[in-house]
N, C-alpha and C positions, 0 to 999 in steps of 0.2 A: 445373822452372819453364819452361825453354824449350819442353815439348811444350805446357802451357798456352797462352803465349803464340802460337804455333803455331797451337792448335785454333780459338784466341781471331778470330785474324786471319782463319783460312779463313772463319768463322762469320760473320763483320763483311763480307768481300768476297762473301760469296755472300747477305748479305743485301741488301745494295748493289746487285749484280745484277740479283735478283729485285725490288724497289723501282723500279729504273729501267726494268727491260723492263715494267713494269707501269702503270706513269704515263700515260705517252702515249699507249696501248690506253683505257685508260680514259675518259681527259680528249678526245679525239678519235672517241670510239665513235660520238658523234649527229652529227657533222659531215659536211661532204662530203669525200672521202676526197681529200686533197691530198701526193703522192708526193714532192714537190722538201720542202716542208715536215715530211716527215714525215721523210727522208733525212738531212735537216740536225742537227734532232732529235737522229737517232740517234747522227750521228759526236758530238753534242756529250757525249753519254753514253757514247760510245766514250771520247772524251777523257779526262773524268773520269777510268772506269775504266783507262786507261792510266798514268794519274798513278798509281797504286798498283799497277799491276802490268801492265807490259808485255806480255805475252803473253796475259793475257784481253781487253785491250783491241785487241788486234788480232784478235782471234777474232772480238773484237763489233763488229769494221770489216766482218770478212765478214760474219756477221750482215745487221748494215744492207745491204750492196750486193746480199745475195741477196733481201734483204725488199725494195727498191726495183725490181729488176729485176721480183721477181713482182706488185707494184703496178703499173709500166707495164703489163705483160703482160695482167693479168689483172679487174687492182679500176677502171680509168682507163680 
């Protein structure tokens, strides 16, 4: 029952994941490309995912701060 549970959970966080990295790519795709907006965004989906599991959500902080640094850098 626990490895259920288990499988259940990864399967539910990593759908979560994929959902949320995928939203704001999408809904942002025709706009002009805005870095502070789009950073914000991400720690807010950082968050989320934090609340259920600390460790992915700090992953997804680096994440965000590498995706923001190559938006100054490169898209702005």
């Amino acid at each position: 029952m626990n490895s259920i549970r288990k499988n259940l959970t990864i399967g539910m966080l990593s759908i979560l994941l994929l959902v949320t990295t995928l939203i704001p790519c999408v809904s942002t795709a025709a706009e002009e490309p805005d870095c502070d907006a789009a950073f914000r965004t991400c720690l807010v989906h950082a968050g989320l995912i934090a609340a259920g599991n600390p460790v992915a959500g700090t992953a997804y902080v680096a994440f965000c701060l590498n995706g923001y640094v190559f938006c100054l850098k490169y898209v702005s």
